[in-house]
C-alpha positions as CSV (number, residue, x, y, z in Angstrom):
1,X,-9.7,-15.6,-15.3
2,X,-8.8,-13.0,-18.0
3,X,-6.1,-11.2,-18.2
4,X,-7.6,-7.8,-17.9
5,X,-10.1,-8.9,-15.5
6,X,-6.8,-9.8,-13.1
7,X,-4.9,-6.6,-13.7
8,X,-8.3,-4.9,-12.6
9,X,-8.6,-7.6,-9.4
10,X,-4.8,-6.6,-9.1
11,X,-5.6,-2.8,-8.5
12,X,-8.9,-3.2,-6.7
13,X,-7.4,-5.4,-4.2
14,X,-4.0,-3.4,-3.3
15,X,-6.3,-0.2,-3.7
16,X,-8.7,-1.5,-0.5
17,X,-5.6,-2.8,1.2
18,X,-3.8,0.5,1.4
19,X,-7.0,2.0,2.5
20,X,-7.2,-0.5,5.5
21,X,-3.8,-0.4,6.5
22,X,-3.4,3.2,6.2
23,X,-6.5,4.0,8.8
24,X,-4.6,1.3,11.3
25,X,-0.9,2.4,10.2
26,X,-1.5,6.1,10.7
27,X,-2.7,5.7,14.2
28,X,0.7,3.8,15.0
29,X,2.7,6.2,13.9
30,X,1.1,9.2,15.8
31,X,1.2,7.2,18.9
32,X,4.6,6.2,18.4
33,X,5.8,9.8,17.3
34,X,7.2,8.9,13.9
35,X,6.1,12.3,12.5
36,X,8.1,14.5,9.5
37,X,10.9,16.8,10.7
38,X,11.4,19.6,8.1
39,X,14.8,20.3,6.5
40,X,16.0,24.2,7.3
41,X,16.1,25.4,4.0
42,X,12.9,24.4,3.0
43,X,10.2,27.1,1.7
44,X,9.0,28.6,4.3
45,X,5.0,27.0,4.3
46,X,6.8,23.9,4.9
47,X,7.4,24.3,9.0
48,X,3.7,23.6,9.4
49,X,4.1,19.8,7.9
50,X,6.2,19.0,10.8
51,X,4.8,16.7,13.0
52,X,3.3,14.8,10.0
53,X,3.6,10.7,10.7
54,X,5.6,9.4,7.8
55,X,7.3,5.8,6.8
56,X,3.8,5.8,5.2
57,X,5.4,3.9,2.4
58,X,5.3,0.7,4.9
59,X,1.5,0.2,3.9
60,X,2.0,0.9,0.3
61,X,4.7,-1.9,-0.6
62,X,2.9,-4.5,2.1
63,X,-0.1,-3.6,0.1
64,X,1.5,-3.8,-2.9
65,X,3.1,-6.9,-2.1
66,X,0.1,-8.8,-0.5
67,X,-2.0,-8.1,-3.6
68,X,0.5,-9.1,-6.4
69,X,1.4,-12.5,-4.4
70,X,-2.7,-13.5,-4.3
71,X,-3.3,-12.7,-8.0
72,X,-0.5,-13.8,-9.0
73,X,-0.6,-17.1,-6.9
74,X,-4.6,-17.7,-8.3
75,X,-3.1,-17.0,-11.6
76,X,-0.7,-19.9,-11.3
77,X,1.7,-16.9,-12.8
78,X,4.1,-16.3,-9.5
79,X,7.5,-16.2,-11.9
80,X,11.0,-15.7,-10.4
81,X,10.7,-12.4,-12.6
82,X,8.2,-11.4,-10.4
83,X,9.8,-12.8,-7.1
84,X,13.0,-10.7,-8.3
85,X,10.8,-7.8,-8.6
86,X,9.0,-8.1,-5.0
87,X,12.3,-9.2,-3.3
88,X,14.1,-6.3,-4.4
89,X,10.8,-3.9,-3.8
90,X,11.1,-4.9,0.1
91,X,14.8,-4.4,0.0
92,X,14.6,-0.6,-0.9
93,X,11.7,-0.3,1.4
94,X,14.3,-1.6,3.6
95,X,16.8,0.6,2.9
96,X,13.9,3.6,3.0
97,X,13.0,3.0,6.1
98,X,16.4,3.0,7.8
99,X,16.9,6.3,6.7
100,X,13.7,7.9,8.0
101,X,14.0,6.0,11.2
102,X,17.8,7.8,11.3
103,X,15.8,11.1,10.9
104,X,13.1,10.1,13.3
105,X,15.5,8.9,16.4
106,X,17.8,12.2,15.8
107,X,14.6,14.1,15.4
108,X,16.7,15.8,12.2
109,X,16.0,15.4,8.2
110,X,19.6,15.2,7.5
111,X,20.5,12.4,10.2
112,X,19.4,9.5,8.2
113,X,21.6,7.7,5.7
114,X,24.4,8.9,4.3
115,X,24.3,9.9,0.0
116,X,27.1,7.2,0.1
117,X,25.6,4.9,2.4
118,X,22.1,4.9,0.5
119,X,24.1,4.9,-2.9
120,X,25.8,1.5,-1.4
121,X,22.0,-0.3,-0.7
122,X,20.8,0.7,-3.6
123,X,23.4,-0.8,-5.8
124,X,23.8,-4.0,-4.2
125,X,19.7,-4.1,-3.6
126,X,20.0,-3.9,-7.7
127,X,22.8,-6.5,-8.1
128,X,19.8,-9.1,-8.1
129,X,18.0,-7.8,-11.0
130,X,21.2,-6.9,-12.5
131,X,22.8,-10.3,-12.0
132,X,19.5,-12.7,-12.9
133,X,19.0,-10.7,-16.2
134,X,22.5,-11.2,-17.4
135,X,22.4,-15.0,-16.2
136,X,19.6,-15.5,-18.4
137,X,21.2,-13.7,-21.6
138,X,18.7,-10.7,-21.5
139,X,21.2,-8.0,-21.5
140,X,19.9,-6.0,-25.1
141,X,18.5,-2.9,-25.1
142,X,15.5,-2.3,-27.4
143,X,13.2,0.5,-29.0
144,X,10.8,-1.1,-31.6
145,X,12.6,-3.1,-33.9
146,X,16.1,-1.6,-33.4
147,X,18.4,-3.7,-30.4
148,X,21.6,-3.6,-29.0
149,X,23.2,-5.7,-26.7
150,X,25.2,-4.5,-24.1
151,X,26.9,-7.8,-22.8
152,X,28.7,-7.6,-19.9
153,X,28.5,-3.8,-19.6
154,X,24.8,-4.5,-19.0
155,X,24.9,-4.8,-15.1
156,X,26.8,-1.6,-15.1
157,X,23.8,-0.2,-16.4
158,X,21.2,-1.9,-15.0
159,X,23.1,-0.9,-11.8
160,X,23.2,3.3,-12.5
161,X,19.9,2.8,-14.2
162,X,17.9,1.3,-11.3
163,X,19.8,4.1,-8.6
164,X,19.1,6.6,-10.7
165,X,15.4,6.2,-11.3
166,X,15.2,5.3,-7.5
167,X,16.2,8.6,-6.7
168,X,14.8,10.4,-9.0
169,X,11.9,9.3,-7.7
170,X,12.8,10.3,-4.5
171,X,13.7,13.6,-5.0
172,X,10.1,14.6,-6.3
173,X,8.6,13.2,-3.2
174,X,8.8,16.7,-1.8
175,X,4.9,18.0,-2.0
176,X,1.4,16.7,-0.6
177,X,0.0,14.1,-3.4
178,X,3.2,14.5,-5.4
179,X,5.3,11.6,-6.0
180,X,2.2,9.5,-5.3
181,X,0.2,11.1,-7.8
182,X,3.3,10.6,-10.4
183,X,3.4,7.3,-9.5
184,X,0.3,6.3,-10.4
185,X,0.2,7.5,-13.7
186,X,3.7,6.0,-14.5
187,X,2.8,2.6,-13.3
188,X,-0.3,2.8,-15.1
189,X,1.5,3.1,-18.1
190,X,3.6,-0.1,-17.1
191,X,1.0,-2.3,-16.6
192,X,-0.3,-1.4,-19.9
193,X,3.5,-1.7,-21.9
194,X,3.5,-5.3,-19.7
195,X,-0.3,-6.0,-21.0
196,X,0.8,-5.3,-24.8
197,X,3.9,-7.6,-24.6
198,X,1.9,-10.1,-22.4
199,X,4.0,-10.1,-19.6
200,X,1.3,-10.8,-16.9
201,X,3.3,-11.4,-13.8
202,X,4.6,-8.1,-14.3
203,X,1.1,-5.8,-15.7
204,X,-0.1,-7.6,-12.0
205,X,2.4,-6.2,-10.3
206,X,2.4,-2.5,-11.7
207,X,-1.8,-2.4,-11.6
208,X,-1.2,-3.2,-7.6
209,X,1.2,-0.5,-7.1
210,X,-1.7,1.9,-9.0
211,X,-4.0,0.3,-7.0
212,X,-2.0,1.2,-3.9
213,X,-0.7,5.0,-4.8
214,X,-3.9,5.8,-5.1
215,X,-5.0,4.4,-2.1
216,X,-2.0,6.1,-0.1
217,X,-3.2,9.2,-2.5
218,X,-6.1,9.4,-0.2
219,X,-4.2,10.0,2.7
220,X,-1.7,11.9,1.2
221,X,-3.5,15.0,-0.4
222,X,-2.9,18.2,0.5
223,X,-2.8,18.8,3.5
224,X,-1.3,15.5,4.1
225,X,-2.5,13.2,6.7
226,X,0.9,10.7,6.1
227,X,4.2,11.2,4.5
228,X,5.6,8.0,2.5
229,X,9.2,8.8,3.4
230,X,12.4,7.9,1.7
231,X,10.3,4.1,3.3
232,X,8.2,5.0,0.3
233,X,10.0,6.9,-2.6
234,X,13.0,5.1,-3.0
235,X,11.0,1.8,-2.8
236,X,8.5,3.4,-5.5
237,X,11.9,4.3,-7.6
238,X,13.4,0.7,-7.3
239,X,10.6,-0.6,-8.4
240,X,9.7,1.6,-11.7
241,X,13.3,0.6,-12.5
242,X,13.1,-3.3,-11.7
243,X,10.1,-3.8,-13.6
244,X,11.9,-2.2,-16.6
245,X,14.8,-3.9,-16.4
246,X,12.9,-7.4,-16.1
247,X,10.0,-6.5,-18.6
248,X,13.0,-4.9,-21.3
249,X,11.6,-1.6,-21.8
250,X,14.8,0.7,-20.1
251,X,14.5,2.9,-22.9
252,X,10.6,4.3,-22.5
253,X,11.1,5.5,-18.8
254,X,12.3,8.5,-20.4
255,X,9.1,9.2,-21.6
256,X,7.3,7.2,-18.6
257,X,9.1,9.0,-16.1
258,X,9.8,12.3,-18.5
259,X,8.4,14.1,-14.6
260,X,11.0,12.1,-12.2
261,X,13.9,13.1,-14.8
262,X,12.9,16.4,-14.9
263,X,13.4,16.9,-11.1
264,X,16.4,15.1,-11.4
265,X,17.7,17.6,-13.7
266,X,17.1,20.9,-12.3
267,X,19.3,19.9,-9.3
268,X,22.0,18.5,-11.7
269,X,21.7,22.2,-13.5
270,X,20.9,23.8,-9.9
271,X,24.2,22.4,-8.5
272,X,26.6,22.5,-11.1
273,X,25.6,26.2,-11.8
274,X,26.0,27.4,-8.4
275,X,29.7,25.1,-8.6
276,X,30.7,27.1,-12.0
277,X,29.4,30.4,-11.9
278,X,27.6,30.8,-8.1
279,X,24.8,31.7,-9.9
280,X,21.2,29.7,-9.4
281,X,19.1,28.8,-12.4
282,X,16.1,28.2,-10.3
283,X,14.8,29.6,-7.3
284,X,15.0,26.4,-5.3
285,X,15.4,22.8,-6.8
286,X,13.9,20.1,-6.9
287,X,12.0,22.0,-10.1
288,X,8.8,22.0,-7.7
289,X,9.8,24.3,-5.6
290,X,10.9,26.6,-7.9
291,X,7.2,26.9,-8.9
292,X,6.1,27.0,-5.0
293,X,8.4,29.7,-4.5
294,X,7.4,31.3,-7.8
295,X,3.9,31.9,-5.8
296,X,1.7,28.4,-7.3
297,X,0.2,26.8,-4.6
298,X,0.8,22.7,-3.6
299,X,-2.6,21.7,-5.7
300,X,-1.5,23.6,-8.7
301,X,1.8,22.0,-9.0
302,X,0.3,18.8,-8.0
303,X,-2.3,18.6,-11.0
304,X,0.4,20.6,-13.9
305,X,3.3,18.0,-12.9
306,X,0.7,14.8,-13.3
307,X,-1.3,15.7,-16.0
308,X,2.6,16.6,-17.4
309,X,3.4,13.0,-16.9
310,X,0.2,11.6,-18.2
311,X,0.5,13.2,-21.4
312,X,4.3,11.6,-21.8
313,X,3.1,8.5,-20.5
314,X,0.1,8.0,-23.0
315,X,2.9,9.2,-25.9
316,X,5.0,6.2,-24.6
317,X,2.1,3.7,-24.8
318,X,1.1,4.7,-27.9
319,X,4.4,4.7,-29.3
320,X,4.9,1.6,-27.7
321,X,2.2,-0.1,-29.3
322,X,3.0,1.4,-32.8
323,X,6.5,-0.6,-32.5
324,X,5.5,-3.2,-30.8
């Protein structure tokens, strides 16, 4: 079978899986009660999302899952790359889930992990990649032609690199379509960086999390049906970062996920402002609800932020390919 006829198969298939399990999943969780609670200082529009079912990110990484194992296993191309990648993807849905089933059983937002308990799953979650990738000598950095090899300070990267992009991830997951919307487009442009460099295990894998978002997109639109929770984001996060620590482009998630470090930022600049001078620089951060607050409305931000990231995403795929 081709290789762009697989990565399409890849998408299709996790696409009509999320679809499927969403309709059955959602259901669950309203009968169960697993809904949203709202944190305090939230905008104000907010309180009417509570009761929302979330841990929707369940669905999206079993889909995700389900569909990468069958193309990949009719591919004959199930590599322990890609077994890294799928292990550590169920880990941080793991580690997700706990902490929205903390805020679900105290029936409050902040009851779920701790910063430093979720800081320790997420590093020794990303000890595996970290570990396998040194093991194997792969510990260089690259942009085009230039390199540079990091040695042994490598896992100490990969370590802050894969929290960081886990939470960043995280923290824009704060709007109706938002993070999932983002999503899409930045795996998009993974699956096409892994198709250039002919990684296939790993364009399979990033076309079935498109395939997926999208398919949890439906549910997820303004208003939102489901929430993904942090059983969602943080997996989402891990995984952006895995599969660019095992397919060796670190560097271009600064263009790929230019939206995710944005949001990042603003409460880096949000916080240390308030710290220094107890002034704000934005209204509210995350950076989206600066612009909610500043009167746009959900949809607006929604569509600005994603066609944001897909114009930074198609630079970074065309960049890419230049170098490559």
């Amino acid at each position: 079978m081709g290789f762009n006829i697989l990565i399409i198969v890849a998408l299709l298939v996790a696409f009509v899986l999320t679809l499927l399990f969403g309709v059955v999943y959602i259901d669950f969780l309203k009968k169960k009660m697993y809904t949203q609670y709202i944190l305090e200082d939230a905008p104000e529009n907010h309180a009417k999302k509570a009761g929302t079912p979330t841990t929707g990110g369940v669905f999206i990484v079993v889909s995700i899952i389900m569909a990468s194992l069958a193309v990949l296993t009719m591919n004959q191309s199930l590599t322990p790359s890609a077994m890294i990648i799928l292990m550590t993807f169920l880990f941080f849905m793991l580690a997700g889930l706990k902490d929205d089933l903390g805020k679900i059983k105290h029936k409050e937002n902040k009851a779920g992990l701790t910063p430093r308990n979720k800081l320790f799953f997420q590093i020794a979650i990303g000890l595996l990649p970290a570990a396998y990738m040194t093991v194997t000598g792969q510990t260089y950095l690259s942009l085009g032609q230039f390199s540079f090899d990091l040695h042994y300070f490598y896992p100490f990267f990969a370590l802050f690199f894969i929290t960081g992009v886990s939470n960043a991830v995280n923290l824009t997951d704060g709007l109706d379509g938002l993070a999932s919307a983002n999503c899409a487009v930045a795996f998009a442009a993974c699956a096409i960086i892994c198709a250039i460099t002919g990684q296939t295990d790993l364009a399979i894998i990033s076309a079935s999390t498109v395939g997926a978002v999208i398919g949890f997109l439906y549910f997820n639109r303004y208003p939102a049906k489901v929430f993904m929770g942090d059983t969602g984001s943080l997996a989402l996060g891990g995984l952006l970062a895995v599969l660019a620590v095992m397919g060796k482009f670190e560097l271009w998630i600064l263009l790929i996920g230019f939206l995710f470090f944005c949001e990042t930022m603003s409460v880096i600049i949000q916080v240390t402002s308030f710290k220094l001078t107890g002034k704000r620089v934005f209204k509210m951060s995350p950076i989206h609800h600066h612009f909610e607050l500043s009167g746009w409305s959900e949809n607006k931000i929604v569509i600005v932020f994603s066609l944001v990231s897909l114009i930074f995403c198609l630079i970074a795929v065309i960049l890419f390919n230049y170098l490559w």
